[in-house]
N, C-alpha and C positions, 0 to 999 in steps of 0.2 A: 526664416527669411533667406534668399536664395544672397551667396555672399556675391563680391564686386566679381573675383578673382572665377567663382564657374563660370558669369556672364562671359568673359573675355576670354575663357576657353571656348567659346562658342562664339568668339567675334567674328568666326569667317560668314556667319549668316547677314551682319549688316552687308558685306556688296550683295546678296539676295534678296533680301529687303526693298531696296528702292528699286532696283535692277528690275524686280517683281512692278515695279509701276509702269516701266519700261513694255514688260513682257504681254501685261495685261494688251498693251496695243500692238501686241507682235506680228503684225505683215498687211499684205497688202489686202484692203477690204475691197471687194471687188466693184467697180464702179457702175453706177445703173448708166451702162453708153456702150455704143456698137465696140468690138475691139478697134485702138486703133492702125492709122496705117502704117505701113513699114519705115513710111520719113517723117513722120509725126508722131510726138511725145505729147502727152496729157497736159489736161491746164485745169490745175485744183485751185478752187476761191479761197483765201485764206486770211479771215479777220481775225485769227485766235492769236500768231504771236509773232514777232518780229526780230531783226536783228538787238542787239544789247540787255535780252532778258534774261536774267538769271535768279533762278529758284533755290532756296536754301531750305538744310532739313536737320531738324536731330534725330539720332537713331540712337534706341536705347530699352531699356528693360524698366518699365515704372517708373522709379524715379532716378535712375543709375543711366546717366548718359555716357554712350561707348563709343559712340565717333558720332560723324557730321558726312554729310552727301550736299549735292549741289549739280542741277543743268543749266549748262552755260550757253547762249546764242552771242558768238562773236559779233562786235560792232559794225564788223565790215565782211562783204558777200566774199569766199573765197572761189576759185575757178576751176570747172572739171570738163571737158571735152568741150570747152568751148561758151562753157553755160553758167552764169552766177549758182553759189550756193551760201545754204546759209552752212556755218560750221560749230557743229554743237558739241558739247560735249559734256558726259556726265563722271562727277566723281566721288569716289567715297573714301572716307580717311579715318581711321580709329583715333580718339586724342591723345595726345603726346603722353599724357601723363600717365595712359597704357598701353606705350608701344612695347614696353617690356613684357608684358603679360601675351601680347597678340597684336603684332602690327599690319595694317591692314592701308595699303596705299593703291586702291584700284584705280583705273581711270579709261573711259569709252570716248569714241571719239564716230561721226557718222557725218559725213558731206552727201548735204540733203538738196537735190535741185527743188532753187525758189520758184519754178511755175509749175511743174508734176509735183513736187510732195515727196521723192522718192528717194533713195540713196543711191548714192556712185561710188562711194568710199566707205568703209569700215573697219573702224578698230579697235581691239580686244587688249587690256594691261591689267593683267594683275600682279599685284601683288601680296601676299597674303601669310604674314610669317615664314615661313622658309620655301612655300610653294611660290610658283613663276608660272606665268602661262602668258604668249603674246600670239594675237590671230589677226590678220588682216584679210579682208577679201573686198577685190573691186567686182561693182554689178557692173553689169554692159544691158541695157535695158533695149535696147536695138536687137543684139543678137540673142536676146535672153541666157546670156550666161553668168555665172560669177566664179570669178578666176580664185585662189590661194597657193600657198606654198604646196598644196597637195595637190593641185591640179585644175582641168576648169568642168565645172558643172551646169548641166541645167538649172534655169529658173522659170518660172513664170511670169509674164508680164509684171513691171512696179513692186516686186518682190520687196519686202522690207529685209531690212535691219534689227534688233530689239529697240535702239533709240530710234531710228527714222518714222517705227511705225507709232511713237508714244505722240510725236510731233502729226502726224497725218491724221491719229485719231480726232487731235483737238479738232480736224478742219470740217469732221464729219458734224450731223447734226443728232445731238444723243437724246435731245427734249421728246422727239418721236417717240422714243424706245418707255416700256412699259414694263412692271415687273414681269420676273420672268423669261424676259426676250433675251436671245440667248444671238449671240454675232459667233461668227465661224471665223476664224485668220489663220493664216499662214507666214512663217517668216524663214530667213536663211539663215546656216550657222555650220560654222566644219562643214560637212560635205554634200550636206541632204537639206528640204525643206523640210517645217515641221507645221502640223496643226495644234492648235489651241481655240478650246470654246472658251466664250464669258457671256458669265449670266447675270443679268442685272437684278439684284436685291431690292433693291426699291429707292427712295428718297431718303434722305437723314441730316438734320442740323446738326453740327459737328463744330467744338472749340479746340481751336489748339493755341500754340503760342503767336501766332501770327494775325489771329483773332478768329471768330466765327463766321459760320461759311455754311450755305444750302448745298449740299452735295448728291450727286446721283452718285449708289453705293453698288462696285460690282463683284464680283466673284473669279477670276481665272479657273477654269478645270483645267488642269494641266494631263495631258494625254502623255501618256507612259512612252520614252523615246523621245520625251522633246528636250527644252534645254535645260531644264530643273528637273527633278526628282520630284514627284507630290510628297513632300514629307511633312506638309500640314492643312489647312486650309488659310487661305491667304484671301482679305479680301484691302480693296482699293476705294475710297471717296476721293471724288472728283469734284469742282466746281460745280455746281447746273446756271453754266452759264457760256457763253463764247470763250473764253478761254479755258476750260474744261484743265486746271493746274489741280495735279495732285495734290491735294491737302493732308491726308494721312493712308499710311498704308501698313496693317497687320497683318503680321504670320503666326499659326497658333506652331507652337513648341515644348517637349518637354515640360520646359522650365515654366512654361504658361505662355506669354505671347510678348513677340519683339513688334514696336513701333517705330514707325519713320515717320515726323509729323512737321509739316513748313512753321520755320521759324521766321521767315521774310523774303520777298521778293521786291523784283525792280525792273524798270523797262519793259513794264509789259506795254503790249500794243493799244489795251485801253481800260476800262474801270473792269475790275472784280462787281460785278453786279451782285451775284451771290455769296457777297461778306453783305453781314446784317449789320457788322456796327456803324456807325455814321463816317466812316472815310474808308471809301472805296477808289484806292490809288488808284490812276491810271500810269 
C-alpha cells in the first residue's frame, strides 16, 4: 500500500487535477457566425450557470484525502471596460493536517463578460510548498491583444482563459457530440496561444460523494508546449445535462491514479437533471 507521506510528496499534482477540468475547456470554441464587427462584442445564451454558484471537490489518492478544490461565482457582477462580469474563481488547498508534509494554497481568479462568455481579466497564485508563481494578464477583445508583465501579445478573437473557457463550455451544446468527436481549442497563457484537442469517450453513470450523475466522459490530448506536460492520461465526467458541472476528474500516475470528485454544490441556476437520485437541487 502506497503510504499517506509519498501521496503528499506528490501533492503538487492536486492544483493539476482540477485545473485539468479547467483546461479540458481551454479557449475559445469558434462560433458558427460571420466574424464580428469592430464595435460589436458577441452574445452567448447561457442557462448553465449563474452568479452565487459554487462547486466543491475532494482530491485525493483512494481512500487518503489530500486537499479540497472549489469554483466560486461571486453573488454580485463585478465591472471591466464598462461591462458586467461575472467573478469566478477556482481554488485548491491541501488539508491542514498535511501542510507539513506539502502545502499547497493555489487560487485562479478569471472576470468573465456576462453577455460574450469571455475573459477581460486573468489571474495566476500559486502556491505550492516553497515554489511561488503569480501571472496576471488583461485580454482586450477589441484590439485582440492580451497585455502581462512581459509585454502585449496577439490574440485571437474571444480567446480564453483556462477558467473562463471551463464556464463557456457549459454554454455550448455537448448532447450533439458522439463518441469519438473530437473539438479543437485554443487558450492564452505566458506569452503565446496554445492548442488542445478532446475527444469524447462516450457516456457513463458515475457515483461520487455528492450522489450519482449521467455524465458525458472526455479525454484532453494535451499537445506538447501547451500548459501541462502530458504525463499521464487524464480523463473528465461531466453532467449530460445544461449545466455540464464537473463531477469527477482522473489523472493516471505512477502511483496509480489521483481523483477530484464533487463533494456538493449550491446556487446553481437550475436542477441537475442528470443526478439519478430523487433530489435534483436546483
Amino acid at each position: 500500500m502506497v503510504k499517506q507521506g509519498a501521496i503528499m510528496r506528490r501533492a503538487g499534482i492536486i492544483a493539476s487535477v482540477l485545473i485539468v477540468a479547467a483546461i479540458v475547456f481551454s479557449a475559445a470554441f469558434t462560433p458558427a457566425m460571420e466574424p464580428p464587427q469592430a464595435e460589436a462584442l458577441r452574445f452567448v445564451p447561457n442557462e448553465a450557470f449563474g452568479f452565487g454558484e459554487h462547486l466543491k471537490y475532494n482530491v485525493g489518492y483512494k481512500f487518503i484525502t489530500a486537499g479540497t478544490a472549489a469554483f466560486r461565482v461571486a453573488p454580485r457582477p463585478a465591472k471591466m471596460k464598462g461591462r458586467e462580469c461575472y467573478d469566478v474563481r477556482f481554488e485548491v488547498r491541501s488539508l491542514k493536517s498535511l501542510d507539513w508534509l506539502y502545502k499547497v494554497r493555489d487560487w485562479y481568479r478569471s472576470v468573465i463578460d456576462i453577455d460574450g462568455i469571455f475573459p477581460w481579466r486573468f489571474e495566476q497564485h500559486i502556491r505550492e510548498g516553497n515554489y511561488r508563481r503569480d501571472f496576471t494578464a488583461i485580454l482586450d477583445h477589441k484590439l485582440e491583444k492580451a497585455t502581462t508583465k512581459d509585454g502585449e501579445f496577439d490574440i485571437e478573437p474571444y480567446t480564453h482563459d483556462i477558467v473562463s473557457a471551463f464556464y463557456y463550455v457549459r454554454t455550448l451544446d455537448l448532447k450533439s457530440m458522439h463518441k469519438g468527436d473530437t473539438i479543437h481549442l485554443r487558450n492564452f497563457y505566458k506569452k503565446k496561444t496554445f492548442d488542445l484537442k478532446v475527444r469524447l469517450l462516450g457516456r457513463q453513470e458515475v457515483t461520487v460523494e455528492a450522489g450519482t450523475f449521467r455524465c458525458v466522459v472526455i479525454e484532453p490530448l494535451v499537445v506538447e508546449g501547451g500548459l501541462f506536460k502530458s504525463e499521464g492520461k487524464i480523463v473528465v465526467w461531466l453532467t449530460d445535462d445544461e449545466r455540464k458541472i464537473p463531477v469527477k476528474v482522473r489523472t493516471k500516475v505512477l502511483i496509480g491514479a489521483i481523483d477530484a470528485e464533487l463533494t456538493g454544490y449550491e446556487g446553481l441556476r437550475g436542477p441537475l437533471m442528470a443526478k439519478v437520485d430523487s433530489d435534483t437541487d436546483g
